[in-house]
C-alpha positions in Angstrom: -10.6 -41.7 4.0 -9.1 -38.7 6.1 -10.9 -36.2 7.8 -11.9 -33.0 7.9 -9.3 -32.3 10.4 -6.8 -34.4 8.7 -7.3 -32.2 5.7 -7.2 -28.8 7.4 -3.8 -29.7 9.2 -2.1 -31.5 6.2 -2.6 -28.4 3.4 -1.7 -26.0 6.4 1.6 -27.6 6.7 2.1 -26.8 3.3 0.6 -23.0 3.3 3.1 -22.5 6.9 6.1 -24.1 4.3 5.5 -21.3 1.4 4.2 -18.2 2.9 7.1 -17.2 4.8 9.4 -16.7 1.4 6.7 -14.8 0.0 6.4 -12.5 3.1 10.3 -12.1 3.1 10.5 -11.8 -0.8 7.9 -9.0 -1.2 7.4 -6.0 1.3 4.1 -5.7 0.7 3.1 -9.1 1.9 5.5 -8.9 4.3 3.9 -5.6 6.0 0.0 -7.6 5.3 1.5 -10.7 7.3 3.7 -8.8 10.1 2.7 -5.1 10.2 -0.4 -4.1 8.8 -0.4 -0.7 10.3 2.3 -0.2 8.0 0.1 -1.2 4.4 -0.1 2.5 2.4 -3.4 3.6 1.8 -3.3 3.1 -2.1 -2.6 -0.4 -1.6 -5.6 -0.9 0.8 -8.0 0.8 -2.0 -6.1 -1.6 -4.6 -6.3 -4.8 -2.8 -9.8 -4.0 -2.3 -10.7 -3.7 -5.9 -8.6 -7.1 -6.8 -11.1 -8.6 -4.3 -14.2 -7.8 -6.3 -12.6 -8.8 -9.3 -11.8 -12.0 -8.1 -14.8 -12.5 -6.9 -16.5 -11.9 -10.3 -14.0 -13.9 -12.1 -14.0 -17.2 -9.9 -17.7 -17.4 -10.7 -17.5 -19.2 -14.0 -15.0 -21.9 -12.4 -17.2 -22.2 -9.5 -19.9 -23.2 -11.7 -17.7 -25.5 -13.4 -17.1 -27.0 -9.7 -20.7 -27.7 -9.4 -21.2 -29.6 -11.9 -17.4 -32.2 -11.6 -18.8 -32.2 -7.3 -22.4 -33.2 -8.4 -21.3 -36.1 -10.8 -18.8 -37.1 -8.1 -21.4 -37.2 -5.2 -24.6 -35.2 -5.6 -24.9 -34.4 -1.6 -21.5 -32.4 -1.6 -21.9 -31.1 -5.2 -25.1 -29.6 -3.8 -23.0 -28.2 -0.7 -20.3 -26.7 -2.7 -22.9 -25.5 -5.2 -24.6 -23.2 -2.0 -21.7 -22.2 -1.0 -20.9 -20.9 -4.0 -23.9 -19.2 -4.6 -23.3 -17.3 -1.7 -19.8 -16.6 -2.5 -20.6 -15.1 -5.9 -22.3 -12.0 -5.1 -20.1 -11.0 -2.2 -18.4 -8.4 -4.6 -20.8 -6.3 -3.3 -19.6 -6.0 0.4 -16.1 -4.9 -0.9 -17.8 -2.2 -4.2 -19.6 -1.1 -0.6 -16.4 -0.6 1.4 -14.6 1.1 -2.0 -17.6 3.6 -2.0 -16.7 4.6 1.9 -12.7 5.0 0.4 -14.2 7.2 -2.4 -13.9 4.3 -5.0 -17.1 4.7 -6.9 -18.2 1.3 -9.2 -17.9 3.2 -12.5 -14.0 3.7 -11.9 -13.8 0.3 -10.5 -14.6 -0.9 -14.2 -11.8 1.0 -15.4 -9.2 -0.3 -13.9 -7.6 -3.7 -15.7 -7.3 -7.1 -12.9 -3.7 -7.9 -12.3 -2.0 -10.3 -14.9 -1.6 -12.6 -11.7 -5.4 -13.0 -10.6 -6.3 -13.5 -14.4 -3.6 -16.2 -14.7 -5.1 -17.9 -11.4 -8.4 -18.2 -12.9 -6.8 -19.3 -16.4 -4.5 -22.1 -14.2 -7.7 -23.3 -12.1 -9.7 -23.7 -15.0 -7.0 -25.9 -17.2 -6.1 -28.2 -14.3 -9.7 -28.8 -13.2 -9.8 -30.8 -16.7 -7.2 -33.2 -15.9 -8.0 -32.9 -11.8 -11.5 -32.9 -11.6 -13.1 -30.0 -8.8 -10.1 -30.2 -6.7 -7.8 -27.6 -7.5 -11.1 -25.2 -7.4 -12.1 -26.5 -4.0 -8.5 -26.0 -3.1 -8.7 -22.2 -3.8 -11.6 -21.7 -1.9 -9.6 -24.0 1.1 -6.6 -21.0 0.6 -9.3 -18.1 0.7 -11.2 -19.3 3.7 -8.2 -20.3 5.6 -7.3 -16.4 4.9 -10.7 -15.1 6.3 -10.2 -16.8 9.3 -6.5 -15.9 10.2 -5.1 -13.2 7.9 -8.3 -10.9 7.3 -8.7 -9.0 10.7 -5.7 -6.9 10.8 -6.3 -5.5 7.3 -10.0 -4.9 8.2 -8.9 -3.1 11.5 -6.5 -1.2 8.9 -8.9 0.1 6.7 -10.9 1.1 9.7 -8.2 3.7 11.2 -7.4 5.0 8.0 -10.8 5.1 6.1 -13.4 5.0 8.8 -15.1 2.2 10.1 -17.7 2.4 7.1 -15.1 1.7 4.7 -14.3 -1.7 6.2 -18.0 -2.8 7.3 -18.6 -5.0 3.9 -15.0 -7.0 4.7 -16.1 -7.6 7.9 -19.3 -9.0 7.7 -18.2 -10.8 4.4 -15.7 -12.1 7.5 -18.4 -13.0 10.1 -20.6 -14.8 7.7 -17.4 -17.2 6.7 -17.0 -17.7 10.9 -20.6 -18.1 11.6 -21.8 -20.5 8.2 -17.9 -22.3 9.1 -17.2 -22.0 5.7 -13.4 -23.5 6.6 -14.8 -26.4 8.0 -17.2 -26.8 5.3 -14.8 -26.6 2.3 -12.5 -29.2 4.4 -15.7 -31.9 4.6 -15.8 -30.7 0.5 -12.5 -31.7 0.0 -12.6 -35.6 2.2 -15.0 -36.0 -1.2 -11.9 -35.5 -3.6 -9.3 -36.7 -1.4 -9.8 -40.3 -0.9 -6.1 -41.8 -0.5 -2.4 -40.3 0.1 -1.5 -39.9 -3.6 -4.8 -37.6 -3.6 -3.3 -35.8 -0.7 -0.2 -35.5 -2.1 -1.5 -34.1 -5.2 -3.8 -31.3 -3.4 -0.3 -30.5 -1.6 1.3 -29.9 -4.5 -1.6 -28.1 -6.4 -1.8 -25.8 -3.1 1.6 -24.6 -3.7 1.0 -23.6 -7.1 -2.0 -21.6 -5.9 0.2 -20.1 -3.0 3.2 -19.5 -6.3 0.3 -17.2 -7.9 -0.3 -15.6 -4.7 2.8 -14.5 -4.7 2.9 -13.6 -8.1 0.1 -11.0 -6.9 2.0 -9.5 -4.1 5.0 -8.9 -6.4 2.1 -7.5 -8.9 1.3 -5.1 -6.0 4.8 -4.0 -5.0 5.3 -3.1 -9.2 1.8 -1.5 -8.9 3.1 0.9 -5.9 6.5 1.6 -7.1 5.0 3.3 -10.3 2.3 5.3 -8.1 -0.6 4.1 -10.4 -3.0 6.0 -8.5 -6.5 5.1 -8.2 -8.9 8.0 -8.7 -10.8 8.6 -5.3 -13.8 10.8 -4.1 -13.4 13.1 -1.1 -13.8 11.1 1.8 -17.2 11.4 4.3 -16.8 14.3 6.5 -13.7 15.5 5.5 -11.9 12.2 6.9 -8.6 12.8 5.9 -6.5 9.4 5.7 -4.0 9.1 8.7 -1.9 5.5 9.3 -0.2 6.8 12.1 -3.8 7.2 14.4 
């Protein structure tokens, strides 16, 4: 059995291994990993919207979670299956944040998710029938481990450029993983799955097919900039005009 430590460190190794290339192979995640001040506003609003949908799409899979974590071991399908719960309705924080960019929720649903996030969901969903809850689990490892050490600059971002309304929702979506350790939790989730080295070996190797489809979405973006798909957007409170350079 490894620990919750032992997990965290070991899949870590493995995120530290892929995410330079796609930080140097895409200048969008590149300026999200090394110089958010740089990220232009559009792709702030878009990676905002891509958040709720992700949200809303995970939650069928999630529920599939709960259900392989209970017939593994009741106590952590029940802990997963809180989590989840929780997880599920946090759309809300980001449709809140959109509204203070000028995103309102009926343009929202007119805008199609990225080919990438739906071919996440569609990838998860196959291999949890051959894997059980683990690659699932392992998502939420990759999204948690994000909150924690990748979301504040973006959040400080959308803060000098939108106002500090528009990045409220992000933030305390951030504070609630910190304060409920939702990292910590997810690892103890995962010491259920992972019982031996050829378990850990396979969560490495799942893990950097998520991280492959992560990249797949910052490559998504870049295309997305490049043809200037603008999003529709309401004049901004009080006349706040955006301005990266503040």
């Amino acid at each position: 059995m490894f620990s919750p430590e032992q997990i965290r460190s070991s899949l870590s190794a493995v995120l530290r291994q892929r995410l330079p290339f796609i930080a140097s192979s895409s200048p969008t995640a590149g300026a999200f990993a090394r110089h958010s001040s740089a990220i232009p506003e559009q792709i702030l609003v878009r990676h905002a919207v891509e958040h709720v949908f992700r949200i809303r799409l995970f939650r069928p899979i999630d529920v599939l979670a709960t259900q392989l974590l209970l017939d593994l071991d009741p106590a952590i399908g029940k802990l997963w299956a809180g989590y989840a719960r929780s997880e599920a309705v946090h759309d809300r924080y980001f449709l809140r944040d959109l509204s203070a960019m000028g995103v309102d929720k009926n343009t929202v649903r007119e805008i199609p998710a990225f080919e990438s996030t739906l071919q996440l969901v569609k990838f998860l969903e196959m291999a949890s029938h051959n894997e059980g809850a683990l690659p699932i689990v392992l998502y939420s490892f990759w999204t948690e481990l994000n909150s924690e050490i990748g979301s504040l600059p973006i959040i400080r971002c959308n803060e000098r450029v939108f106002g500090v309304a528009a990045a409220r929702g992000a933030s305390a979506h951030r504070n609630l993983d910190h304060n409920l350790d939702h990292l910590g939790m997810i690892c103890r989730i995962l010491c259920a799955v992972i019982r031996n080295d050829e378990d850990l070996l396979k969560a490495a190797r799942l893990l950097a097919v998520i991280t492959g489809f992560i990249g797949e979405y910052f490559a998504e973006l870049d295309s997305w900039s490049r043809n200037h798909d603008v999003i529709r957007r309401l004049p901004l409170p009080n006349g706040l005009q955006p301005n990266l350079h503040q």
